[in-house]
C-alpha positions as semicolon CSV with decimal commas, in nm:
position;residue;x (nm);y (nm);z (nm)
1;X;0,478;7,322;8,036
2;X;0,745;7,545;7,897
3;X;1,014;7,344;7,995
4;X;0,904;7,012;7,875
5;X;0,928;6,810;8,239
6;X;0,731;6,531;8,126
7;X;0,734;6,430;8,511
8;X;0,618;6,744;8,595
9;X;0,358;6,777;8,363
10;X;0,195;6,498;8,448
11;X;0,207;6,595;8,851
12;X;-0,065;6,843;8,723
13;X;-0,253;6,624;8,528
14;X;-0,471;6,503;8,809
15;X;-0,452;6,858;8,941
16;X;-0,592;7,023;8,601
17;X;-0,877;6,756;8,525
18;X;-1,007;6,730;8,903
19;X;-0,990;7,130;8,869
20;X;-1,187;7,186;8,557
21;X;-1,448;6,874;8,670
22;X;-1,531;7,096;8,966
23;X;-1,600;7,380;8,766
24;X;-1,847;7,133;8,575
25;X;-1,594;7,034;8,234
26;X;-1,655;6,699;8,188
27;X;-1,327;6,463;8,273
28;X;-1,305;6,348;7,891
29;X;-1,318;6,717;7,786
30;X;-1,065;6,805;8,050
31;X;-0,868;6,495;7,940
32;X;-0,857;6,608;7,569
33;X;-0,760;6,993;7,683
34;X;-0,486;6,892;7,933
35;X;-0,364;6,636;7,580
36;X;-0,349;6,948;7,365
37;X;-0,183;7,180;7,626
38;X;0,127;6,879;7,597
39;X;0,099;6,890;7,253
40;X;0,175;7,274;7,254
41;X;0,419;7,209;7,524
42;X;0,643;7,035;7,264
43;X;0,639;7,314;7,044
44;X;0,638;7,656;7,271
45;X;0,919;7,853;7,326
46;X;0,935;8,082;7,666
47;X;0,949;8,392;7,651
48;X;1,397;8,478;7,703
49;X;1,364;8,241;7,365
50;X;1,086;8,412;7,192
51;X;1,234;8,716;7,286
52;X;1,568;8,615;7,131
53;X;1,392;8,531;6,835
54;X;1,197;8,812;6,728
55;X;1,490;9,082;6,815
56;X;1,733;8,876;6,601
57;X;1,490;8,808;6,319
58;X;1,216;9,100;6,351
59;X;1,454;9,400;6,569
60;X;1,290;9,692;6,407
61;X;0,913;9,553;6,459
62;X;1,036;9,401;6,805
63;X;1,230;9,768;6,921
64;X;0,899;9,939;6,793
65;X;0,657;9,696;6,993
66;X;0,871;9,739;7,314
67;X;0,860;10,085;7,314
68;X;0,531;10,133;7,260
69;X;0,447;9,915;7,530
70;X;0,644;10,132;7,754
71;X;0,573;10,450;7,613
72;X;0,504;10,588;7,957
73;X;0,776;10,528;8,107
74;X;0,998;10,846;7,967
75;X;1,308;10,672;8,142
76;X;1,239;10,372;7,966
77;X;1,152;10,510;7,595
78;X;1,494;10,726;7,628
79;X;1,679;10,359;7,660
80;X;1,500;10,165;7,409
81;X;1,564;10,460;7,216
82;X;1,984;10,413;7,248
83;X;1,914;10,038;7,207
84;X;1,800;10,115;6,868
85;X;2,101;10,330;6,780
86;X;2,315;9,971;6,877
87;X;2,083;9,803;6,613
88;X;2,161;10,062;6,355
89;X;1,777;10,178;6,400
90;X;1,701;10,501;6,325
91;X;1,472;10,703;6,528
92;X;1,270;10,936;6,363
93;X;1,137;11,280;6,559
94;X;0,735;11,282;6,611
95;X;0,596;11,418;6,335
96;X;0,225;11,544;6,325
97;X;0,139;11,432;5,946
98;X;0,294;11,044;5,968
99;X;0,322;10,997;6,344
100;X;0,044;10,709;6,458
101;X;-0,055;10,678;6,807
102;X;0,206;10,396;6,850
103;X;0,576;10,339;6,766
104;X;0,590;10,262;6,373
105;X;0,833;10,018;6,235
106;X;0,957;10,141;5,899
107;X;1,162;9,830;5,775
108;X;1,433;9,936;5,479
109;X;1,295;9,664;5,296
110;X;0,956;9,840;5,326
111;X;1,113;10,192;5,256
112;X;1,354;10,168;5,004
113;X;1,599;10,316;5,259
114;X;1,927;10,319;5,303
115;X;1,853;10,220;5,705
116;X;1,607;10,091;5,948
117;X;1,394;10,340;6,085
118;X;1,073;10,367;6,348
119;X;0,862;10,642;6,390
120;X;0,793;10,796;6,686
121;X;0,505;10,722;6,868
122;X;0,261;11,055;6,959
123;X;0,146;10,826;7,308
124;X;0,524;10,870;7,436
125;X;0,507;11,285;7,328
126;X;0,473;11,446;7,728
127;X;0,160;11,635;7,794
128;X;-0,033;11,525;7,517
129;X;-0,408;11,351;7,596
130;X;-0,520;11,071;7,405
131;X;-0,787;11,313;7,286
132;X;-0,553;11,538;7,121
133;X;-0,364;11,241;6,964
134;X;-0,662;11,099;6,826
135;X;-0,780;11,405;6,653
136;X;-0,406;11,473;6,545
137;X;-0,413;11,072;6,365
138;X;-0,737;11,124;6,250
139;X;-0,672;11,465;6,099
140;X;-0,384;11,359;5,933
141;X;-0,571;11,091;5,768
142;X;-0,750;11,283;5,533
């Protein structure tokens, strides 16, 4: 549905409703689904696009979201990491008292700073639990 084939889309039509009235959906209820799911189709971007989008318009909350999301992956973290140096993102060391579990997007509009900034996420610190980073966050809290 991403790409918009109209031709292609409806191939699956038949497909989708004789699927879902097996699994007991009633056809006009399938019908009215597979109607909304072209609707959306006109509207949804895949994902190179939606990637494009957000890094362009959002890179400090995008660079923060991808590391976090591979913030096991010590290879991967160390890469992101040099990415962010091409965005003019500043990395900021762990640290114990403003560190949250995840990556933290610090926008200069949200700072006052001279630069872009995230905060390093305590998940991606080596040989730390999720134990001890819970009580660390929670600590810090209060």
């Amino acid at each position: 549905m991403g790409k918009k084939k109209v031709a292609e889309m409806e191939k699956h039509r038949e497909i989708f409703i004789d699927g879902a009235t097996q699994r007991g959906v009633s056809s006009g209820v399938a019908q009215d689904l597979f109607e909304q799911m072209i609707k959306f189709a006109e509207y949804c971007f895949n994902k190179s696009h939606s990637t494009a989008y957000l890094k362009a318009n959002y890179p400090v909350e995008y660079m923060a979201a991808l590391i976090t999301a591979n913030s096991g992956n010590q290879d991967k973290v160390q890469k992101y990491i040099a990415n962010c140096q091409k965005f003019n993102i500043e990395v900021e060391p762990p640290n114990i008292n403003r560190s949250e579990v995840d990556f933290t997007p610090l926008p200069k509009e949200m700072t006052g700073e001279a630069k872009d900034k995230i905060l390093f996420g305590l998940s991606a610190v080596k040989n730390v639990g999720d134990g001890a980073i819970e009580a660390i966050v929670t600590y810090s809290r209060h």
